[in-house]
C-alpha positions as CSV (number, residue, x, y, z in Angstrom):
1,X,0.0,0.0,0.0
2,X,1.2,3.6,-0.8
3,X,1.3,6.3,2.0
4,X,1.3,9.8,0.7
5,X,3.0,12.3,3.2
6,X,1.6,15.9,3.9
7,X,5.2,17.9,5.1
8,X,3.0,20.2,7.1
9,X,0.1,17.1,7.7
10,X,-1.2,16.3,11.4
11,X,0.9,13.2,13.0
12,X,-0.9,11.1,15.2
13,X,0.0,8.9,18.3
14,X,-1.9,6.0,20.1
15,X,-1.7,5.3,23.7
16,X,-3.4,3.5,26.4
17,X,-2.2,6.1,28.9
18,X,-2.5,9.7,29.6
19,X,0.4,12.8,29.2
20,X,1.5,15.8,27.6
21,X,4.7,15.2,25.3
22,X,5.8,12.3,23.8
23,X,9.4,10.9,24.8
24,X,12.3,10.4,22.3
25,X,11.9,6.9,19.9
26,X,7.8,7.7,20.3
27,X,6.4,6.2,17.1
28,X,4.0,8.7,15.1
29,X,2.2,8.5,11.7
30,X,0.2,10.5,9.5
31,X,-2.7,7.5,9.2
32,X,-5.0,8.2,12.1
33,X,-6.6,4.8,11.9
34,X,-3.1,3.1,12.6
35,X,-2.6,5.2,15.4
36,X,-5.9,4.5,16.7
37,X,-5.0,0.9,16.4
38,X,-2.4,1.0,18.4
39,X,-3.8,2.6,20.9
40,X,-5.3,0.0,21.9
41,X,-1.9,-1.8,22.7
42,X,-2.7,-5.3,20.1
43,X,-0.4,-7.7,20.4
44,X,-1.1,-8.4,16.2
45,X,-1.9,-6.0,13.7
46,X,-1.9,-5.8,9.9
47,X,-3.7,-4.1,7.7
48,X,-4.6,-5.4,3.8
49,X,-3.8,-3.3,0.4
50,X,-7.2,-1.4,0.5
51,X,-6.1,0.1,4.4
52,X,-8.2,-2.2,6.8
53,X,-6.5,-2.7,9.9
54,X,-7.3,-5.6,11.7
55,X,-5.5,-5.8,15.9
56,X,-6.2,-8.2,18.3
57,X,-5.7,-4.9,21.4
58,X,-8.3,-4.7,24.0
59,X,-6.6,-2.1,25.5
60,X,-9.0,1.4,26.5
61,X,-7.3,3.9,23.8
62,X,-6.4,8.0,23.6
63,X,-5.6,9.6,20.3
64,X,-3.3,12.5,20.5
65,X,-1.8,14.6,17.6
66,X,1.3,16.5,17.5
67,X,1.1,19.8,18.7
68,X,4.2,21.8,17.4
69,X,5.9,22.0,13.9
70,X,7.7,18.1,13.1
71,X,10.4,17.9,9.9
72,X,10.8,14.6,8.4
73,X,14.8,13.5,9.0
74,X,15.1,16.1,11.5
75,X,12.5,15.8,14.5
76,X,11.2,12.6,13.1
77,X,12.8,9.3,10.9
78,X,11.4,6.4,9.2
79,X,11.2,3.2,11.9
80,X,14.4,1.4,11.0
81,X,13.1,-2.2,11.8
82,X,8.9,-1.7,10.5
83,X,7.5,-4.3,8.9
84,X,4.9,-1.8,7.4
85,X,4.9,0.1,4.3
86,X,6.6,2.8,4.1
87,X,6.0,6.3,5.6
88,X,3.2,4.3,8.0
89,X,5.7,4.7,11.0
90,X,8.6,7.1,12.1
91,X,9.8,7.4,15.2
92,X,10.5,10.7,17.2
93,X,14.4,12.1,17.7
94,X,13.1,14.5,20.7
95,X,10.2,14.8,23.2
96,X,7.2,16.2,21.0
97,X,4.4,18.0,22.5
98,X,1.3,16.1,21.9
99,X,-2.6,17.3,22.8
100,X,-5.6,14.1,23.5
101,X,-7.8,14.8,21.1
102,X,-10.0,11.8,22.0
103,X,-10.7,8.6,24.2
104,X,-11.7,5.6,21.7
């Protein structure tokens, strides 16, 4: 599957626990419904060529986005060892800023 990525796009992270900035190796994405996923802590997840995800988490989840500027190869790089397509995960250089924007 192909992931376009928006420079000055919203980047999303999924948690099952509560807090204001993100710590440094954090992993982020542009695909909401991944971090969403996540969220939710699965032990599996995939997703198929048309963007379904399917997790096994039970996990109660929070949503958070980004909340300051993020350049790709600076603040942020690709996940060296992702078995996903590319551009689905990066992972953070510094602590971000983040703000909950939901509880799913």
């Amino acid at each position: 599957m192909k992931i376009e990525l928006q420079p000055d796009g919203i980047w999303y992270h999924g948690s099952n626990k509560i807090f204001s900035e993100l710590r440094t190796n954090s992993t982020i994405t542009q695909w909401k419904e991944l971090a969403e996923a996540f969220s939710h802590q699965p032990d599996s997840l995939g997703y198929d060529d048309n963007g379904v995800i399917r997790h096994n988490g039970t996990e109660k989840g929070y949503l958070y986005i980004v909340d300051e500027p993020v350049t790709i190869d600076i603040d942020i790089y690709q996940h060296p060892k992702t078995t996903m397509d590319k551009n689905a995960e990066f992972l953070t250089r510094k602590p971000l800023k983040v703000k909950l924007i939901c509880e799913l």
